[in-house]
mmCIF file as gemmi writes it, N, C-alpha and C atoms, coordinates in Angstrom:
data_model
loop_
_atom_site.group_PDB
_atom_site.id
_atom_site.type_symbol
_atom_site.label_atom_id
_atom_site.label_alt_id
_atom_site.label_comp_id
_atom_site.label_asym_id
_atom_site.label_entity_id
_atom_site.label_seq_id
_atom_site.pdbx_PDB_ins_code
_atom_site.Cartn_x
_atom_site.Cartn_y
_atom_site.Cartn_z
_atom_site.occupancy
_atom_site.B_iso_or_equiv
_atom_site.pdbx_formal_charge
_atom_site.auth_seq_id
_atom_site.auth_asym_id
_atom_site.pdbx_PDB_model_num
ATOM 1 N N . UNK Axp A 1 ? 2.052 41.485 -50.779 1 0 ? 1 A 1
ATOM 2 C CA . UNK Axp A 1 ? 1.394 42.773 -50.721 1 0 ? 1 A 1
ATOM 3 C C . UNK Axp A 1 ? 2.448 43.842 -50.427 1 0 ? 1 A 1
ATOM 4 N N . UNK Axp A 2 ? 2.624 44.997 -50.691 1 0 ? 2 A 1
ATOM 5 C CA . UNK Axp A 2 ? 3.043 46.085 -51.045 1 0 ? 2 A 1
ATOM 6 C C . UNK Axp A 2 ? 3.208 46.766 -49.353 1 0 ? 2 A 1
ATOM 7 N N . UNK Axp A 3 ? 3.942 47.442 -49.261 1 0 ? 3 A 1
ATOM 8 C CA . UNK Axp A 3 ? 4.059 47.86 -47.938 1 0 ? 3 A 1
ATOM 9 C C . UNK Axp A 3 ? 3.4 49.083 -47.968 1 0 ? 3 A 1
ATOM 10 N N . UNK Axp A 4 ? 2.723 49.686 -46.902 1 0 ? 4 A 1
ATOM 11 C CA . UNK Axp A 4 ? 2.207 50.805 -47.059 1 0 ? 4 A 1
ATOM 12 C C . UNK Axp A 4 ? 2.959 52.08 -46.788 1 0 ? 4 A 1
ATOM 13 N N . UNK Axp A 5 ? 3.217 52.832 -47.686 1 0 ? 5 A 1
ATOM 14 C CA . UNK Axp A 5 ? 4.002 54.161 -47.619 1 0 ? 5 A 1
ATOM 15 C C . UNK Axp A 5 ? 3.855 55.265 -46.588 1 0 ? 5 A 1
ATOM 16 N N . UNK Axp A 6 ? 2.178 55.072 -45.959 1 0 ? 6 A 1
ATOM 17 C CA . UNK Axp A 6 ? 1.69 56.113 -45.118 1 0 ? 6 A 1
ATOM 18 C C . UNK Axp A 6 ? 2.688 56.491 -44.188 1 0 ? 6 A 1
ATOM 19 N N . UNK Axp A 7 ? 3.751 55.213 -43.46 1 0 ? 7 A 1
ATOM 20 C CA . UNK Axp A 7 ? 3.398 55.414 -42.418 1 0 ? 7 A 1
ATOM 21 C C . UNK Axp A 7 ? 5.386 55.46 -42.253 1 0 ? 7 A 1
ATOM 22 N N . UNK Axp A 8 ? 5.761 56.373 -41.344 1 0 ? 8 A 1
ATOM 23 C CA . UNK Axp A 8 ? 6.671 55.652 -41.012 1 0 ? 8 A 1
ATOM 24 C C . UNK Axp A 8 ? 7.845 55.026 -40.048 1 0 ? 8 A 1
ATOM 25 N N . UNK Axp A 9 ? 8.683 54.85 -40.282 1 0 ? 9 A 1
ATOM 26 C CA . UNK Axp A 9 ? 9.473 53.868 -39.278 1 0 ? 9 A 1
ATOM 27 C C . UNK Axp A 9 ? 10.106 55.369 -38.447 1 0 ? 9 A 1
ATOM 28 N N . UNK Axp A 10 ? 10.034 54.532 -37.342 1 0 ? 10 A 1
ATOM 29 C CA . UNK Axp A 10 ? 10.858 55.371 -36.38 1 0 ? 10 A 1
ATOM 30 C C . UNK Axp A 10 ? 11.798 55.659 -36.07 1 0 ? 10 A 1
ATOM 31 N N . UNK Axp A 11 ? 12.557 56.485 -36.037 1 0 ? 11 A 1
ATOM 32 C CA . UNK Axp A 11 ? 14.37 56.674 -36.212 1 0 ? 11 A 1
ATOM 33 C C . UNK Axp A 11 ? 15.3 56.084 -35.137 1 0 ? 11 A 1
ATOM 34 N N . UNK Axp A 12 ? 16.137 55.284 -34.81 1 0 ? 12 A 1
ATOM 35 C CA . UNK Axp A 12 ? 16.656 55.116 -33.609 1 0 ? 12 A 1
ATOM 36 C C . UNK Axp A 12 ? 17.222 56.28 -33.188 1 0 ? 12 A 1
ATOM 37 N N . UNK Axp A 13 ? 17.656 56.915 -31.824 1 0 ? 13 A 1
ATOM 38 C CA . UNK Axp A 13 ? 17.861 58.482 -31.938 1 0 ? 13 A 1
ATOM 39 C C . UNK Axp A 13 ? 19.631 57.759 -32.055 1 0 ? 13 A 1
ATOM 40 N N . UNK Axp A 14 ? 20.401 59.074 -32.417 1 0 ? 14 A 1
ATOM 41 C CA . UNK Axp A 14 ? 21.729 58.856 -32.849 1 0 ? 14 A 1
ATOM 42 C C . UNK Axp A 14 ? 22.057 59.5 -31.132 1 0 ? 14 A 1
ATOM 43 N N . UNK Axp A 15 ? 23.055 58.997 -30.642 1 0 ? 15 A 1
ATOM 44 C CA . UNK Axp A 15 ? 23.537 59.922 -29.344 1 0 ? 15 A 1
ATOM 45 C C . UNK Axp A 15 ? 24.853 60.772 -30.199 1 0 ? 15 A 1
ATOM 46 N N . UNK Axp A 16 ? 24.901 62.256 -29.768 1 0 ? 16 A 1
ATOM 47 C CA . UNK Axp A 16 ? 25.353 63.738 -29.945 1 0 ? 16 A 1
ATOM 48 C C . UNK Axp A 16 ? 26.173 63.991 -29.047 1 0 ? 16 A 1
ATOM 49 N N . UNK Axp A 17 ? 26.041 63.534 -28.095 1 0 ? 17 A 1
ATOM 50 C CA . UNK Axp A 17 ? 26.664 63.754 -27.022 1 0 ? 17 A 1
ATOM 51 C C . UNK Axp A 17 ? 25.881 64.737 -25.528 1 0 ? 17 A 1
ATOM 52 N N . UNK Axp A 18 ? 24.739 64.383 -25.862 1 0 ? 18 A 1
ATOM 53 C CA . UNK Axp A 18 ? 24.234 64.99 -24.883 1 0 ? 18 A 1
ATOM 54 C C . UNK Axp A 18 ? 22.958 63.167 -24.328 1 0 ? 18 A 1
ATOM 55 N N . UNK Axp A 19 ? 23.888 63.082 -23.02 1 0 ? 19 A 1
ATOM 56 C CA . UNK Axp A 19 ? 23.485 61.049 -22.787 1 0 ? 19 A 1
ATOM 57 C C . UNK Axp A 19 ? 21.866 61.774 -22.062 1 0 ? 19 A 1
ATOM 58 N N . UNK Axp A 20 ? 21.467 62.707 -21.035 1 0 ? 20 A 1
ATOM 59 C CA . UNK Axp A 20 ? 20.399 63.043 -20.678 1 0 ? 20 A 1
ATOM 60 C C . UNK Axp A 20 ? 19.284 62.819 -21.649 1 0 ? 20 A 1
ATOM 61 N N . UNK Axp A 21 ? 19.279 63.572 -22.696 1 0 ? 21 A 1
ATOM 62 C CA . UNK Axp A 21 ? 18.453 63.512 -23.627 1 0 ? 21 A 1
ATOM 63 C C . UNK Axp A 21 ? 17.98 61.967 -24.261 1 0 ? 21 A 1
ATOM 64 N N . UNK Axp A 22 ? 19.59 61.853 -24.859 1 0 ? 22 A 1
ATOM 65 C CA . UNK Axp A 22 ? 19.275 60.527 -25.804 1 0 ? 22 A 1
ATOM 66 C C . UNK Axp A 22 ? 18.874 59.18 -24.686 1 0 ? 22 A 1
ATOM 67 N N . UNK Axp A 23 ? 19.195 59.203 -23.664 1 0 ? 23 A 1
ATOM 68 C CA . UNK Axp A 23 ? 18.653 58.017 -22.648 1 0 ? 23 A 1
ATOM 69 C C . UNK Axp A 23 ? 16.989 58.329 -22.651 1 0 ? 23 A 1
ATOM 70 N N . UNK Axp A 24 ? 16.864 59.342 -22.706 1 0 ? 24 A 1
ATOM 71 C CA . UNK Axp A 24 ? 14.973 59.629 -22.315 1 0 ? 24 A 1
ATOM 72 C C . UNK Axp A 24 ? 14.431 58.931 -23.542 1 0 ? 24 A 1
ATOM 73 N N . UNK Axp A 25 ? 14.934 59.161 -25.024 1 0 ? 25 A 1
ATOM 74 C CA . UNK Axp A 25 ? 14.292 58.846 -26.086 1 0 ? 25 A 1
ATOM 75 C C . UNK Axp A 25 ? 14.847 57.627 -26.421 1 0 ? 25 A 1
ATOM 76 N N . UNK Axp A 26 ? 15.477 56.804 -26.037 1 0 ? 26 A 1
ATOM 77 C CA . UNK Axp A 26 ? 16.155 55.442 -26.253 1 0 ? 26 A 1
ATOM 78 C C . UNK Axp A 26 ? 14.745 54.586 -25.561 1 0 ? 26 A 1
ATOM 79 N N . UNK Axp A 27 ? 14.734 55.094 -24.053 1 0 ? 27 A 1
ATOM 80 C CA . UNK Axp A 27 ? 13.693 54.874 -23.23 1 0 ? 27 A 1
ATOM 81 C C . UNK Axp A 27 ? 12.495 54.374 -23.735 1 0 ? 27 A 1
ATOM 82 N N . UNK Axp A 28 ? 11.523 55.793 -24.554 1 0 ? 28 A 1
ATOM 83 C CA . UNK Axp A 28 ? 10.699 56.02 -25.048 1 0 ? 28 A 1
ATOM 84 C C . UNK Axp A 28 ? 10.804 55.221 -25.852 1 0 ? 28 A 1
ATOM 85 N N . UNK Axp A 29 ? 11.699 55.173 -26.963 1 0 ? 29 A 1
ATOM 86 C CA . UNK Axp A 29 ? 11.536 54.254 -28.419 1 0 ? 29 A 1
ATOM 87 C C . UNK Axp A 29 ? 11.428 52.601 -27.883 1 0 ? 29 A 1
ATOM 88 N N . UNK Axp A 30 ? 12.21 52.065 -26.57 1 0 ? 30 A 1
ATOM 89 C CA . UNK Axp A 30 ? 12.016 51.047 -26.771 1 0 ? 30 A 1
ATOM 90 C C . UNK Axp A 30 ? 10.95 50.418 -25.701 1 0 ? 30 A 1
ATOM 91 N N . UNK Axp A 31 ? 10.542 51.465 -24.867 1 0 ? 31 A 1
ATOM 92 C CA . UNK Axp A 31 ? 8.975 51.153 -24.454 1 0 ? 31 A 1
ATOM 93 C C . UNK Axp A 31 ? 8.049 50.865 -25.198 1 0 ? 31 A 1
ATOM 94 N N . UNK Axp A 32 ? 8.116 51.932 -26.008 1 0 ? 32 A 1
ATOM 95 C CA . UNK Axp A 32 ? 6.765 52.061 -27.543 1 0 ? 32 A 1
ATOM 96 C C . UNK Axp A 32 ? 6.836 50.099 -28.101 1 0 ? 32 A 1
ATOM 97 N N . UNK Axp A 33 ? 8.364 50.217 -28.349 1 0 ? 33 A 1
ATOM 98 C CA . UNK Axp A 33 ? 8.467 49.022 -29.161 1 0 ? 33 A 1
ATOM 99 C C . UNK Axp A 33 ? 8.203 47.266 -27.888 1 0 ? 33 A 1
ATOM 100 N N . UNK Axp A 34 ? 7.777 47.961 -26.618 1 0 ? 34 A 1
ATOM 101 C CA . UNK Axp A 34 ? 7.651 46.925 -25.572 1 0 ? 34 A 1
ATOM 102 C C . UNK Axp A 34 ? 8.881 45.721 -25.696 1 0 ? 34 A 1
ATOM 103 N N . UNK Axp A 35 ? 10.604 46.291 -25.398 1 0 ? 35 A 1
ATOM 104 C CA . UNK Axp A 35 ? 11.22 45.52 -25.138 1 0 ? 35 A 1
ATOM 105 C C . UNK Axp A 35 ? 11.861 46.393 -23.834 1 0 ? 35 A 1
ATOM 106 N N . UNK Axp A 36 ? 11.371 47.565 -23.259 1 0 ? 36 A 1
ATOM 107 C CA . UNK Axp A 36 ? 12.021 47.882 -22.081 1 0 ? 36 A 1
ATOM 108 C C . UNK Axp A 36 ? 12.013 46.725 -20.744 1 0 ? 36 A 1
ATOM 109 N N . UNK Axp A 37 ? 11.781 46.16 -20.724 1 0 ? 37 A 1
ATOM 110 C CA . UNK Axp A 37 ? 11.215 45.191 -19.845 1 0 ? 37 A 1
ATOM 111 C C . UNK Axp A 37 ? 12.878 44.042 -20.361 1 0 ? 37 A 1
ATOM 112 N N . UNK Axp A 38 ? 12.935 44.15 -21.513 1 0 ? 38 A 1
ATOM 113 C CA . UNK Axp A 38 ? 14.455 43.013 -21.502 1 0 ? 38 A 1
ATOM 114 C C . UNK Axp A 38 ? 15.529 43.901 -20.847 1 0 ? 38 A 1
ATOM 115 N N . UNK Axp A 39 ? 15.286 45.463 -20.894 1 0 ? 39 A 1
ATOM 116 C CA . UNK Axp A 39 ? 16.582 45.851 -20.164 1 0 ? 39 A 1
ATOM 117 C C . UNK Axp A 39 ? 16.349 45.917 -18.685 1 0 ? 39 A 1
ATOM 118 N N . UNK Axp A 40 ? 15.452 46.262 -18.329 1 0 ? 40 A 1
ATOM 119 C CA . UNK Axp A 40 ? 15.2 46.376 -17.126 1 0 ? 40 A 1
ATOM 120 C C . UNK Axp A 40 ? 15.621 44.391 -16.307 1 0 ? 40 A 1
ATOM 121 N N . UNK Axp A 41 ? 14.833 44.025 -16.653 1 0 ? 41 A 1
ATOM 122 C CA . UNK Axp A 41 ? 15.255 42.537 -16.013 1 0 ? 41 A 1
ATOM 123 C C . UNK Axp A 41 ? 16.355 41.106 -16.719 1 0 ? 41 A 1
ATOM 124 N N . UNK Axp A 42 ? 16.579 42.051 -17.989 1 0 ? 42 A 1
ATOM 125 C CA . UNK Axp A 42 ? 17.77 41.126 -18.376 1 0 ? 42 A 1
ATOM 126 C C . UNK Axp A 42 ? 17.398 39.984 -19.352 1 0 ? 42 A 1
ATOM 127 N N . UNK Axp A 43 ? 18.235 39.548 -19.831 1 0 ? 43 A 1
ATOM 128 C CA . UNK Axp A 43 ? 18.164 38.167 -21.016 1 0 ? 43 A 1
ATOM 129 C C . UNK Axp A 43 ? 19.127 37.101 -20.066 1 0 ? 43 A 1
ATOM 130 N N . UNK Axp A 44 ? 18.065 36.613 -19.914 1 0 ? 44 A 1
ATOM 131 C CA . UNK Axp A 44 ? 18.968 34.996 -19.328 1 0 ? 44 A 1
ATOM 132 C C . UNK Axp A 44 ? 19.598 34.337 -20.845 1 0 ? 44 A 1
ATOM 133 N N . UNK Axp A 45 ? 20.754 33.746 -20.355 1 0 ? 45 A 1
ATOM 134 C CA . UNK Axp A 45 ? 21.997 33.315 -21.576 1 0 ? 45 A 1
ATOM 135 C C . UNK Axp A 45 ? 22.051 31.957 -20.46 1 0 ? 45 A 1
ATOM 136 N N . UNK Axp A 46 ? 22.532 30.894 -21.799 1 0 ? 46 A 1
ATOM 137 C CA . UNK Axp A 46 ? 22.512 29.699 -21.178 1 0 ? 46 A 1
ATOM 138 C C . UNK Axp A 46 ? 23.885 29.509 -21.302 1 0 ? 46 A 1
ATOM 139 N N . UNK Axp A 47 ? 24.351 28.714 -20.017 1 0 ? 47 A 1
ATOM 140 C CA . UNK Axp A 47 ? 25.945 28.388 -19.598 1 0 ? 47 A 1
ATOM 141 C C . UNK Axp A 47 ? 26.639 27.688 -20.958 1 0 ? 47 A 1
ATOM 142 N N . UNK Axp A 48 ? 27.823 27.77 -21.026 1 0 ? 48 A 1
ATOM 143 C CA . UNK Axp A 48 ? 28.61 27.005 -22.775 1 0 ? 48 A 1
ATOM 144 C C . UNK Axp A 48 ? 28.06 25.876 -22.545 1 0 ? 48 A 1
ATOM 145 N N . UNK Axp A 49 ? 28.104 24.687 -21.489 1 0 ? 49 A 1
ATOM 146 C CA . UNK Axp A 49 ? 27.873 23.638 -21.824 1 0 ? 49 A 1
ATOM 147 C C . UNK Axp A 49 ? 26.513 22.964 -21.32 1 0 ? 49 A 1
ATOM 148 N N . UNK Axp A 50 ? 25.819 23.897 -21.705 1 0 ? 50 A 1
ATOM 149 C CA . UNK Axp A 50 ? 24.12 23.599 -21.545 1 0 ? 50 A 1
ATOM 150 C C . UNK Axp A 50 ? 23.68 22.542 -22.644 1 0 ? 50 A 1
ATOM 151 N N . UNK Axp A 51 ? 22.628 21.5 -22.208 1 0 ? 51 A 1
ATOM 152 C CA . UNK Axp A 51 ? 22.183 20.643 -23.41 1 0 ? 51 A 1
ATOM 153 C C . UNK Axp A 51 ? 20.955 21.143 -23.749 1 0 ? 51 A 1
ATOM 154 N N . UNK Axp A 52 ? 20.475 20.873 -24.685 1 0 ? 52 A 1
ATOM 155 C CA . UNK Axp A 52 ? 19.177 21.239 -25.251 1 0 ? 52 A 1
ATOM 156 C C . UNK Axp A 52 ? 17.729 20.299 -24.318 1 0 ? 52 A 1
């Protein structure tokens, strides 16, 4: 099926050099997208010689 044209994707913001701003909307974009929560508490990474 065809993707729908309506709608669209959200821009990542580019940083300009002004970090105040672009941190608020980095924020925002990746709340919306519900991964603020990986920055806030982190990605556990498994040690080199971890076994499955």
């Amino acid at each position: 099926m065809a993707e729908n044209s309506d709608f669209l994707k959200p821009a990542i913001p580019k940083f300009e050099g002004f970090y105040d701003h672009w941190a608020m909307l980095m924020e925002s974009l990746l709340r919306s997208k519900e991964y603020w929560t990986l920055i806030e508490v982190g990605v556990t990474v498994a040690p080199p010689n971890a076994t499955a």
